[in-house]
C-alpha positions, -999 to 999 in steps of 0.1 A, spaced: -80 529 758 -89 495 778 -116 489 753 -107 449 740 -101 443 705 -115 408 695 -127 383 667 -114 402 641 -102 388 604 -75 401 583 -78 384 550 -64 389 514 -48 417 513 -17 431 498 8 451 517 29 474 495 44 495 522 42 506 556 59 494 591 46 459 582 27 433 565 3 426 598 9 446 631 -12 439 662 -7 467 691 1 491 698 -30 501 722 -30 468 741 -46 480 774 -80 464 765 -66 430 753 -61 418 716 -80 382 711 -91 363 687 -72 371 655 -70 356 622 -49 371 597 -45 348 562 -39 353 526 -17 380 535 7 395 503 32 416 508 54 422 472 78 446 485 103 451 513 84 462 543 107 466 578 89 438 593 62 408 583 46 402 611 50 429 639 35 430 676 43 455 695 32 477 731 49 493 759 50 481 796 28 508 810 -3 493 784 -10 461 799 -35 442 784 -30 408 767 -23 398 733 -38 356 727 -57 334 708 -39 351 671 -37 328 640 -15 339 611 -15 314 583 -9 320 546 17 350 542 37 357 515 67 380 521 95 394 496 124 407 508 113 415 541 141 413 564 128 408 600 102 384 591 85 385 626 90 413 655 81 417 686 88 452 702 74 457 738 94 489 744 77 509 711 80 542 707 89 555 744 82 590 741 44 584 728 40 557 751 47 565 782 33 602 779 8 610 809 -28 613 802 -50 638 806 
C-alpha cells in the first residue's frame, strides 16, 4: 500500500485466460505511471481487454500508460474501467 508502481513494460505476451488481457490496479494508493504494455495476444475470450480498475477509498493516480499493439478475439468488453471493484475487499478496514 502507497508504494508507486512505475516504468514498467508489459511486452509479448499471450493471454489465454483470466479477468483480462492487461489490467492495471487494483492497489492504486501509491500511483501507477509510466506504463507500456505492447505486443499483447490474447487468442481466447477473456471478460475484458484492457481493464483498469480501483475503489474510491485507494486514491493514487493512474497516468503516463501506453498500450499499443493488442490483439484480441472475441473479447467482448474490449476496454473497462471499474472504479467501484470489488466492494467488500476494498473497502475492508485495515489493521
Amino acid at each position: 500500500m502507497n508504494r508507486p508502481s512505475e516504468k514498467i513494460v508489459i511486452r509479448d505476451n499471450t493471454v489465454r485466460g483470466g479477468a483480462a488481457g492487461i489490467t492495471i490496479g487494483s492497489e492504486t494508493s501509491g500511483g501507477i505511471r509510466d506504463v507500456e504494455a505492447y505486443l499483447i495476444h490474447v487468442p481466447r475470450p477473456v471478460p475484458a481487454g484492457i481493464l483498469f480498475k480501483s475503489a474510491s477509498t485507494r486514491g493514487g493516480t493512474i497516468e503516463t500508460i501506453a498500450i499499443h499493439d493488442v490483439d484480441m478475439q472475441g473479447v467482448a468488453t474490449p476496454i473497462s474501467v471499474t472504479l467501484n471493484w470489488n466492494p467488500s475487499y476494498s473497502y475492508a478496514k485495515m489493521p
